[in-house]
Structures are given as structure tokens and as C-alpha cells.
N, C-alpha and C positions, 0 to 999 in steps of 0.2 A: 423499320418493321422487322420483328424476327423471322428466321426463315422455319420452315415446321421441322426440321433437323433440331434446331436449337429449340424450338417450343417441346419435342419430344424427350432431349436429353435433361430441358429442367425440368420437366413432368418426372422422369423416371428417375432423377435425382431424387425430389422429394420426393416421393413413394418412397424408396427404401430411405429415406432420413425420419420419415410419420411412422413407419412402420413400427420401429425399437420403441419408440416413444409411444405408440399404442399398445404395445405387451406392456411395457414400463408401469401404465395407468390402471393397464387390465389386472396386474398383478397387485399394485398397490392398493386399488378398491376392493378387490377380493380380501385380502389381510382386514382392509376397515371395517369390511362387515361382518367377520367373523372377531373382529377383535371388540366390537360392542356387542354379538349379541352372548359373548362365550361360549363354553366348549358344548356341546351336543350330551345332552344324555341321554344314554342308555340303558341297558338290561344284556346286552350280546355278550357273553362269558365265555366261549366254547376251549376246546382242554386247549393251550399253545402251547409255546418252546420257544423261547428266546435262543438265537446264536450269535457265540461270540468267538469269531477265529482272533487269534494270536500270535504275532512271534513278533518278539522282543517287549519288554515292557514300559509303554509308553509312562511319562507322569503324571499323566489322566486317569491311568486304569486301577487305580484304588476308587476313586471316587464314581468310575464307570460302573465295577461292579459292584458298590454297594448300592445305587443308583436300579440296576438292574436286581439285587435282591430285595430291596424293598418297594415294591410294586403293590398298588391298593387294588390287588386282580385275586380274586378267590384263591386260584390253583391255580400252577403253572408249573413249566419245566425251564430248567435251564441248561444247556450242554455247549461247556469249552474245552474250543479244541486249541493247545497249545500247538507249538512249531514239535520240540522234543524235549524231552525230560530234562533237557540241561539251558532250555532258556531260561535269562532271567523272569520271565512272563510265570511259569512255573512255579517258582518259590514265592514271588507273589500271590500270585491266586491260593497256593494254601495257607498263605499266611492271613490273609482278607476273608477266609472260610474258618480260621478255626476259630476265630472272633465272633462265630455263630451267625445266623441268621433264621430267617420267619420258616416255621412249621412245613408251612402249606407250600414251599417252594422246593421243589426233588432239583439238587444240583448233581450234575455230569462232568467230570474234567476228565477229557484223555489224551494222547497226541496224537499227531498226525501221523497214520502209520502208513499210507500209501502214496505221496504226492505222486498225480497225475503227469505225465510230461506232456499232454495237450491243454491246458489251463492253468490257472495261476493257482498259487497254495491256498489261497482263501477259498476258490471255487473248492478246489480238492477238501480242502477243512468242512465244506457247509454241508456240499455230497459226503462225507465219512458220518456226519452230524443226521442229514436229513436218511438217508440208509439204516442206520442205530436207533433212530426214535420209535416207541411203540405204534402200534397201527391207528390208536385213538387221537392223535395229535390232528386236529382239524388247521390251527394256524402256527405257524413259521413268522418270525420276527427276525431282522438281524440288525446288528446294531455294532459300531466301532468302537474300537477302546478312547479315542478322545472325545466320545460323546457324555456326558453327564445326565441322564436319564430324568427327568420330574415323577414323582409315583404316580399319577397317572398318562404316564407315557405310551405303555405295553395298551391298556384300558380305551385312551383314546385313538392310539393307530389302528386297529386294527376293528373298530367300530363299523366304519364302510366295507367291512365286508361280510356283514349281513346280508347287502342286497347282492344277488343271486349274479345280477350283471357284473360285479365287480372283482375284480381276481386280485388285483395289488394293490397296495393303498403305502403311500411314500409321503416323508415328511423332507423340512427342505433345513441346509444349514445355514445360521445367520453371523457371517464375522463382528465380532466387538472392537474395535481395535483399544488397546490401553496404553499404546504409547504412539507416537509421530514417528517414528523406525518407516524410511520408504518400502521398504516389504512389507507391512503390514495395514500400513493407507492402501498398498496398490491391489492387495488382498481382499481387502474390505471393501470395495468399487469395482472392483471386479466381480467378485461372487455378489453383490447386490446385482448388475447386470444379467449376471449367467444366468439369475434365478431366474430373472424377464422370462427367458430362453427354455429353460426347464417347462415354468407352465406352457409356454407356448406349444412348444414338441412335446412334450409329457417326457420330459427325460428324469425319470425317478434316481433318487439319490439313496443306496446302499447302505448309510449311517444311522436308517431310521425306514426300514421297509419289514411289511407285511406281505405275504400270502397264502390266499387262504389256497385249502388242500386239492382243490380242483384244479390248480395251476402247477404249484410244486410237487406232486403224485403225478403227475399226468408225465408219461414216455417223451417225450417232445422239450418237457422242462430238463431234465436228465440229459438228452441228447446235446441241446445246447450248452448247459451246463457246464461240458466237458470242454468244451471247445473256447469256453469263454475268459476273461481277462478281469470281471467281474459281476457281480450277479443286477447290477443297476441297471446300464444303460440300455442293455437288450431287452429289457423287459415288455417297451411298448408295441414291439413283433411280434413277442412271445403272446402277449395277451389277445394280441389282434387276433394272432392265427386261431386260438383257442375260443374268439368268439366273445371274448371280455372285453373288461373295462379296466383301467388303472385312475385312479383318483388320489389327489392328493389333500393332504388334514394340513390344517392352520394349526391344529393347537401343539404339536408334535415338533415345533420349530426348535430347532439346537440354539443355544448360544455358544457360541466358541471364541473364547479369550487371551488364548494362546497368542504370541509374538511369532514374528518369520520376518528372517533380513529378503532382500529380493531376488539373491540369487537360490533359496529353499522356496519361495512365493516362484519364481518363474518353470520352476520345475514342478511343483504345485499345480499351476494351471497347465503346463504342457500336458503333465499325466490325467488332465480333466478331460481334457481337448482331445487326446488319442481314445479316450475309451468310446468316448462320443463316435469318433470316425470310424473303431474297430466294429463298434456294436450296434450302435441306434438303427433304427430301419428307415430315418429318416436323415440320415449324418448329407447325402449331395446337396439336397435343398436347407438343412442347416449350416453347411459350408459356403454355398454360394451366397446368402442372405449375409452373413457375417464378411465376408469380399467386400458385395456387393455397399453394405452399408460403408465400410472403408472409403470403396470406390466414390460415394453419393457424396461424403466431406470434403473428400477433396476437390470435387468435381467443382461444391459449391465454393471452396475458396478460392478455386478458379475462375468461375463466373464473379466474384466478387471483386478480385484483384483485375479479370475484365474488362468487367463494367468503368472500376475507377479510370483503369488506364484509357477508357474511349470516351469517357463519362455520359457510358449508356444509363442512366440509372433506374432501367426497369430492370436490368441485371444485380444494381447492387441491390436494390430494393427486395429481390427475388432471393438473394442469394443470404442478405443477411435474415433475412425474416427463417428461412430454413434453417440455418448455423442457431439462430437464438432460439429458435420450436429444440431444436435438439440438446443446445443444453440447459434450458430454463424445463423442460418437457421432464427430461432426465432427471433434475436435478429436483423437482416438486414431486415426480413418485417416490423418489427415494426419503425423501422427508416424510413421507406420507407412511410409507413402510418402515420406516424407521422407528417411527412414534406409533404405532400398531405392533410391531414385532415386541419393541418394550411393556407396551400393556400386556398385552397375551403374557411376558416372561413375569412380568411380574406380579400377575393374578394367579399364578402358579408357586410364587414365592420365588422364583429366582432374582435373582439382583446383576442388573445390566447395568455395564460403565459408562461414564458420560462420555461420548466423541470427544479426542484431543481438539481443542481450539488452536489450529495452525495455519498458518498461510500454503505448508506443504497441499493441503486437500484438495482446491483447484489444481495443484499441478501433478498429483499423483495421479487425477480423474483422465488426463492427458496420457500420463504415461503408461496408466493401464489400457489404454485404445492401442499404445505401440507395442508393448507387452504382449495383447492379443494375437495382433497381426501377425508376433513373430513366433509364435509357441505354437500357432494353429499353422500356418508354412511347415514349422518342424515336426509336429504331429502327424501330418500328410505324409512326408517321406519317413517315417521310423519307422527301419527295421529290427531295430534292439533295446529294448525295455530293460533297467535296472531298476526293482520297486524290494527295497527292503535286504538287498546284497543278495538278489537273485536276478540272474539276464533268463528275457525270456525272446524270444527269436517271431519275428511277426512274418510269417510265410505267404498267406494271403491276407483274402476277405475271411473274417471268422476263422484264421487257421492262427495258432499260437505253439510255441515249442519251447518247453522249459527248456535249458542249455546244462546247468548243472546246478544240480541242488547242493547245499551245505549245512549246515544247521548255522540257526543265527548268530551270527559275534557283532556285538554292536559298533557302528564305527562312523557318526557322527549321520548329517543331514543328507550324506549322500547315500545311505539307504533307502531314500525315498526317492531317490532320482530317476532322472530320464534321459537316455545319451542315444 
């Protein structure tokens, strides 16, 4: 007979092993039902402003911003902020402008002329941008240079914030993988994961956010602003405080194509994982649930390997029924979402790759769990940020300190790093 010691510890194993596996279902059914009934329409037009910070110019950002110029949205503005007149980001973007574009779009390109030393250059880019814009601008949109824009991208993000409760409205990215490269399977199961995690916390994704002016006008958005690492993951504080809502759009989903070996993928996720900690208002019980689930697998191959060795087999019986909920659980939202994420892209016209048929996928699904463990440890203790050939110095909670700025020189994957 077990003792309630051990009736307690597999109770609270599985609890955190159902858990993942309940956002997993919640996220996948959510996609299913927006992905049959299509996108929502509307009438909500109010004057926006797309922004787009820069420095260096990725192989995406021809295609980003003409993506961003041709929007089926009445009127709009657009205003990029480059790094400084001598990145290459710069002679692109006129060269992409003088190839013309639609009437009704007023385009802005200037550089960054004050970088902040308490925030990062995007913060400082978005504040130079959101400062500069005429006073009629009700909505704010930003968006990254490896994103690829559908023409009704700007149309459909920013839809939810009509209703007066809502102040930010975030879209989420979805990896494609197009080749078996272990960086970019572990990439690809990874961020189907995080998303879990996103809806669950509402942690808004930067690459595809709206807000409207009652949030970004407001002294409070400003203040944090300054302080911050980037404008996503603090957002669901910032709203709270202000008495809002943040919601997230189905139809706004990225596809991203791009390739990444694992050592540009584990610095990828590390720099996911710090900003979460730096800024979410919810980062302790999103840290501890991510342990703790750690903790709950092992616990069960323990009770597993147990059982056999006693051949208790209400252990192994307990123990494998939990192990197979968690990856058959996992593994059936992710199908689910899979095949929804592709409808939605390509009721839009976009064209998603077919998943490589590899035997790597089960073993990538493993290594992205160790991958986690170890990027989210090193996000904990980092106090020195490398994003783009600039260190940024992490002093506290919400304290950030440029170290030395330089203008961009590009110099491979480790501008994106994290040390």
C-alpha cells in the first residue's frame, strides 16, 4: 500500500506533466477554431504607424518591407528607424523605396540619433519613432525585419482594438523547418511549445504587435520603455496596470523559413528566455512551472524505473500512463496546430513547406527539453547581453545599461548572441 508521501509526490508529478499538455490543447483548439471560421471582419481603420527599427540588414528585409508597403489598409504611416547612415540596412531601404510604392502610404526613414544608455537600441529606435509621430496616430504597430507581412496583416492586428478593454493585440511566430539541420528541428519544437506558454501567460511577441494610443501615449508606457530590453514581454504589467486587456489574433501568425544550426538556435532561445525573466510580470511562476515540469519527468522515470525494479506495478502503470499523456498529449496538439497554422497561411496566399520526414524529429523533441533546461539556468544568472555587436549590462530587476555603443559592422551569428 503506498504511503500518502508517495501518493502526494505522484499527484503533484502529474499535475505539472497535465498541465503543458492542457495549454498545448488550449492553444491548439483555439487555432482550430479560428482557422475554420476565418479572419473576422471589419470596418475599424483609425490613422496607424507601422514601426520598423533596424540595424544591419537582414535577407528578409526586402521582402519585410515591401510586405509592409503594400497593406490593403486605407491610410497609413510608416517610419524607419535605421541604426546610422552608414548601415547596410540604409542603402537598402532606399533602394526598396525608390522602386516606388502605394500613394496612400506617407513613408519616414531617419536614424537613430540618441541611443538611450538605460534600454536597448530598438526601445530607443521605437521612442525616437513614437515621439516624431503626428498627434492623430491612434495605433502603433511594430514589426521585425524577418517577418514577411500578408496585406492584411496591419488590417487584421490591430482589429481588437476597437473594444475599449483592449490596449495590445500580439500575433505569434510559427517555425517552418525546410531542412533536418538539428538547429532548426530544435527551433521548430521549441517555439511550437513556448507558444503553449505565450497564450498561457499572455506573453506578446514584438514581431507582430499593436497598440492602441491609450497605452503607448500614456506616461507610464514611456517610463518603462526606457528601462526596458524590448517592448514585448512587459507588456502584460504594463496593460494590467493601466486597467487593460492584451489579446492575441490567429490570423497575424508569421511563417518563418529561415534555417539556424544549434549553436545560433540555443542563443535564440536563451535571448527568449532572459527577456521573459527581465520583463514579464509573471517570469517566478513562469520559471517555477518550467523546473517544475522538468522536475515531474523525471520524477516519473523514476517511479517507473521503481516500480520495475520492485515490480510494484501500480508505479509502473502510474508512471507510464503520465510519460505517454505527455508525449502523445504534446504530440497530437502539435498536429492539430500544425494543420490550422497551414490553413490560416495559406487562405492568405502564403505557401508553407512540407515538415522534413526524418527520424531526427523524435530526437530533436528530447533535445529541445535539454536545450530548455539549459538556456533558461543561463538566462537566470545573465548579467551581460550581446544582441546585435552591442553588450548591454543587466544591473537589476528592470535595470538595463548600454555598455558601448558602435554603429553596426556585421560579423556573422554572433550578433545575435548571448554571453
Amino acid at each position: 500500500m503506498p504511503s500518502l508521501l508517495e501518493i502526494a509526490g505522484l499527484t503533484a508529478t502529474g499535475v505539472l506533466i497535465v498541465l503543458p499538455v492542457v495549454w498545448a490543447w488550449r492553444l491548439a483548439l483555439w487555432y482550430r477554431r479560428h482557422s475554420r471560421v476565418g479572419p473576422a471582419a471589419g470596418t475599424y481603420r483609425p490613422s496607424a504607424c507601422v514601426i520598423l527599427s533596424l540595424r544591419g540588414a537582414d535577407p528578409s528585409l526586402r521582402e519585410c518591407l515591401i510586405g509592409i508597403l503594400n497593406q490593403d489598409y486605407p491610410a497609413y504611416q510608416v517610419s524607419i528607424i535605421v541604426d546610422n547612415a552608414r548601415d547596410p540596412a540604409w542603402v537598402e531601404v532606399q533602394k526598396i523605396l525608390a522602386d516606388g510604392y502605394p500613394s496612400h502610404v506617407q513613408v519616414r526613414v531617419d536614424v537613430l540619433r540618441a541611443p538611450r544608455e538605460t534600454c536597448s537600441l530598438k526601445m530607443s529606435a521605437i521612442l525616437q519613432a513614437v515621439e516624431e509621430m503626428p498627434d492623430n496616430i491612434e495605433i502603433i504597430a511594430t514589426i521585425d525585419a524577418d517577418v514577411r507581412p500578408a496585406p492584411n496583416w496591419l488590417g487584421s492586428l490591430i482589429l481588437p482594438l476597437e473594444d475599449g478593454r483592449i490596449g495590445v493585440a500580439s500575433g505569434f511566430r510559427w517555425f517552418a523547418p525546410t531542412d533536418a539541420s538539428w538547429g532548426t528541428l530544435v527551433r521548430y519544437l521549441w517555439n511550437a511549445a513556448a507558444l503553449t506558454q505565450m497564450y498561457a501567460f499572455q506573453i506578446a511577441w514584438g514581431g507582430s504587435l499593436a497598440l492602441h494610443a491609450r497605452v503607448f501615449r500614456h506616461p507610464l508606457t514611456r517610463q518603462r520603455w526606457e528601462q526596458s530590453f524590448s517592448e514585448d514581454t512587459g507588456t502584460l504589467g504594463l496593460v494590467r496596470q493601466l486597467g487593460l486587456e492584451l489579446q492575441f489574433v490567429p490570423e497575424v501568425v508569421v511563417i518563418n523559413v529561415e534555417r539556424t544550426d544549434l549553436r545560433s538556435c540555443c542563443s535564440f532561445i536563451r535571448r527568449q528566455l532572459f527577456t521573459v525573466r527581465f520583463q514579464h510580470v509573471l517570469w517566478r511562476p513562469w520559471c517555477m512551472l518550467n523546473f517544475g515540469t522538468v522536475a515531474a519527468l523525471l520524477g516519473s522515470i523514476a517511479f517507473l524505473a521503481t516500480g520495475l525494479a520492485t515490480q510494484t506495478w501500480l508505479w509502473v502503470s502510474a508512471a507510464a500512463s503520465l510519460l505517454g499523456l505527455y508525449v502523445l498529449g504534446l504530440g497530437g496538439a502539435l498536429v492539430i496546430a500544425e494543420c490550422c497554422v497551414r490553413r490560416i497561411a495559406r487562405r492568405r496566399g502564403d505557401s508553407v513547406p512540407l515538415l522534413p520526414s526524418t527520424w531526427k524529429l523524435p530526437v530533436a523533441g528530447l533535445l529541445a527539453q535539454v536545450v530548455q533546461v539549459g538556456c533558461l539556468l543561463s538566462a537566470l544568472r545573465l548579467r551581460h547581453v550581446v544582441w546585435r555587436g552591442i553588450t548591454y549590462e543587466v544591473e537589476g530587476p528592470h535595470r538595463l545599461r548600454l555598455l558601448d555603443y558602435r554603429p553596426y559592422a556585421p560579423s556573422g551569428a554572433a550578433d545575435r548572441s548571448i554571453v
